[in-house]
C-alpha positions in Angstrom: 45.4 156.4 -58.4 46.9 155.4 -61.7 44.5 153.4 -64.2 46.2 149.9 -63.8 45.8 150.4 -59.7 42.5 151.3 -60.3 41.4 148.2 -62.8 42.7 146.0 -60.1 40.4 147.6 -57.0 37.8 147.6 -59.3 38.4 143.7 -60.4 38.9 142.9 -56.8 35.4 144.2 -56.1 33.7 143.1 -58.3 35.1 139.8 -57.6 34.4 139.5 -54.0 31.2 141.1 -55.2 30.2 138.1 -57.6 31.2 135.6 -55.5 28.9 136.7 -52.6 25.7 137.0 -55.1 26.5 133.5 -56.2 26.9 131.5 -52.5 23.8 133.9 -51.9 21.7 132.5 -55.2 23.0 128.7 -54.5 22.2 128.1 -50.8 18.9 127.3 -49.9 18.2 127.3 -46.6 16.2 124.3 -44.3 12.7 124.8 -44.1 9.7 123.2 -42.0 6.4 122.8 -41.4 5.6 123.9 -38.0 2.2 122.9 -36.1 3.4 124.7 -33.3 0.7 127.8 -33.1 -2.1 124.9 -33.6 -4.1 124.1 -30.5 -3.7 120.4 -29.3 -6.7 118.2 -30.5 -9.1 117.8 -33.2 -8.5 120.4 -35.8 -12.6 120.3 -36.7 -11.2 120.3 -40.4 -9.6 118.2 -42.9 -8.1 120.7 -44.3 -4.5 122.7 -42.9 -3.3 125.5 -45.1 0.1 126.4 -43.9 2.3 129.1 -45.3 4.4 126.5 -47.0 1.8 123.7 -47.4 -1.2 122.3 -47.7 -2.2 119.2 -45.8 -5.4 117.7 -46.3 -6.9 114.5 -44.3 -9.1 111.4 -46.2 -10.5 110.8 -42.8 -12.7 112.7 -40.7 -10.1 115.6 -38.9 -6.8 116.0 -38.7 -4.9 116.0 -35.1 -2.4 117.7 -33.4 -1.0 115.8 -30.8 -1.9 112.2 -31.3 0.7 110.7 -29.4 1.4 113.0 -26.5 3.3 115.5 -28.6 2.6 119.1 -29.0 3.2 119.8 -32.7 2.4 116.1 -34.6 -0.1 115.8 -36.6 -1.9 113.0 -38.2 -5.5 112.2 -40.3 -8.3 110.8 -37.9 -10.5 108.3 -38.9 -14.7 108.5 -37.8 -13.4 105.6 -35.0 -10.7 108.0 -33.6 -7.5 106.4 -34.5 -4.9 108.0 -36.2 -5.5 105.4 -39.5 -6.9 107.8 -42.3 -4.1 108.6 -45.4 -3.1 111.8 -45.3 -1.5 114.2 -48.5 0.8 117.3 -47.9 1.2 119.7 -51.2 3.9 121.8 -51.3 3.8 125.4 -52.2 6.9 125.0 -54.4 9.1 122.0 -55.3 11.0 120.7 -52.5 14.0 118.7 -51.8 15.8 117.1 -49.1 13.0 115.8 -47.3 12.2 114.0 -44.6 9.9 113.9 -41.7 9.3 111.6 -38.0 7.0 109.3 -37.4 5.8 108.5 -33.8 2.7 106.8 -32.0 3.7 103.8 -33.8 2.1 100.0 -32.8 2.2 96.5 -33.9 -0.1 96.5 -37.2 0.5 100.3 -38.3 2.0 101.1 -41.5 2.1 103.5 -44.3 3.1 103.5 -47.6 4.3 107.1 -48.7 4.2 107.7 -52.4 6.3 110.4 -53.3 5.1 112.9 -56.5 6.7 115.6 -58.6 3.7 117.0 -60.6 1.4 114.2 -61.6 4.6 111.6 -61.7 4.8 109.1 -58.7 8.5 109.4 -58.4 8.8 106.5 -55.7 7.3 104.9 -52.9 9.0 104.0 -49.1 7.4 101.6 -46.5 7.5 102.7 -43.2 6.4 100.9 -39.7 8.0 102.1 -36.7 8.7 105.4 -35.0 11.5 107.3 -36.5 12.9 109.1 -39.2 11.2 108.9 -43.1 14.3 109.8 -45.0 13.1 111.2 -48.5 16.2 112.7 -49.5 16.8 110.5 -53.0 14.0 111.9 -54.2 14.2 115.5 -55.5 11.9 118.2 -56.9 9.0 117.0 -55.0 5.5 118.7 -55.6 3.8 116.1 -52.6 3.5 113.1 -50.5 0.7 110.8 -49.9 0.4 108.8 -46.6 -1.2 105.8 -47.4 -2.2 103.9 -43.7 -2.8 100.3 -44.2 -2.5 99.9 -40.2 -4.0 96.5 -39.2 -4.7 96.3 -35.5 -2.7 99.2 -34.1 -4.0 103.3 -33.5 -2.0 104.9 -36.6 1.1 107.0 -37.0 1.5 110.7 -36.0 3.9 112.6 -38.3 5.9 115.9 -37.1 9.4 117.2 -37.9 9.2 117.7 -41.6 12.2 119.3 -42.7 13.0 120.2 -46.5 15.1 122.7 -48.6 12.7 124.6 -51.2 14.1 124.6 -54.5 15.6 128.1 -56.0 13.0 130.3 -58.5 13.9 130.9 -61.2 15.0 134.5 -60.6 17.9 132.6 -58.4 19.3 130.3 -61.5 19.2 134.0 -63.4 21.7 135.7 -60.7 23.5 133.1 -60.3 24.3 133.1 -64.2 24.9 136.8 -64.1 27.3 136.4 -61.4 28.9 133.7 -63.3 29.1 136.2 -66.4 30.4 138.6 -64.5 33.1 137.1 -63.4 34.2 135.6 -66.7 34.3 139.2 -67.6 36.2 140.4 -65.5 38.9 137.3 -65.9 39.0 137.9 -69.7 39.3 141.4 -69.3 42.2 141.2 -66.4 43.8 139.1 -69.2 43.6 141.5 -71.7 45.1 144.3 -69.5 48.0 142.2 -68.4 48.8 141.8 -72.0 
């Protein structure tokens, strides 16, 4: 194989190479946080420590299956209504989040304040069952569910659905992927000269 024939292969490689580190660095995939493996009822804690979060209760439990479903959660309160606030850290920056809200009756409503860090990037008002759409806010540490119901049983949240952001490590391979293929365009350039 002569040394021009040869450069090419090798370019095309490392080419096809590059490009699949780089949409492997930049997509981040959906993640959740499942209740599913939690028996239904009181939890006889205020305190859940998932693999990807930490959810703590300002009441007196938390509950899984308030409102007839399985896998919701929400923060009890010592009168057994689902009207205690209720905070979930994340173990790492998140974005694209949002989460469902069910159980819902006239008089319940929560305010959820949205933080990155220490900052309070925003807060959305929320009473009704349905979808909490969080995705305008990004890099997000943790949300607090602040209950102000009046009247009704509270909320039950499930269906929290997010997209962790990259490490580091992933910005760094995705800039050495970059590199490398601006290498290899300058030097196909040269060679064609």
């Amino acid at each position: 194989m002569n040394k021009t024939l040869r450069s090419i292969t090798l370019g095309k490689f490392v080419t096809i190479a590059s490009a699949g580190l780089i949409l492997v660095s930049a997509s981040a995939s959906a993640d959740t946080l499942d209740f599913s493996g939690l028996s239904i009822g009181a939890q006889g804690s205020t305190v859940l420590v998932l693999p990807n979060a930490t959810i703590t209760s300002f009441g007196s439990d938390i509950y899984v299956g308030a409102a007839g479903i399985d896998h919701e959660i929400c923060a009890l309160t010592g009168g057994g209504n689902c009207e205690a606030d209720l905070r979930v850290d994340f173990s790492t920056a998140v974005n694209s989040l949002s989460f469902v809200t069910s159980g819902w009756h006239s008089g319940d409503h929560i305010d959820v304040n949205v933080y990155s860090g220490a900052s309070l990037l925003g807060t959305v008002g929320h009473s009704s069952n349905g979808l909490v759409d969080l995705s305008a806010f990004s890099l997000v540490t943790s949300i607090y569910l602040d209950d102000s119901s009046i009247g009704g049983a509270g909320m039950a949240y499930d269906h929290f659905i997010f997209a962790p952001v990259p490490e580091p490590e992933t910005y760094a391979m995705l800039l050495a992927g970059l590199g490398l293929l601006g290498f290899m365009a300058r030097r196909r350039k040269e060679s064609a000269v």
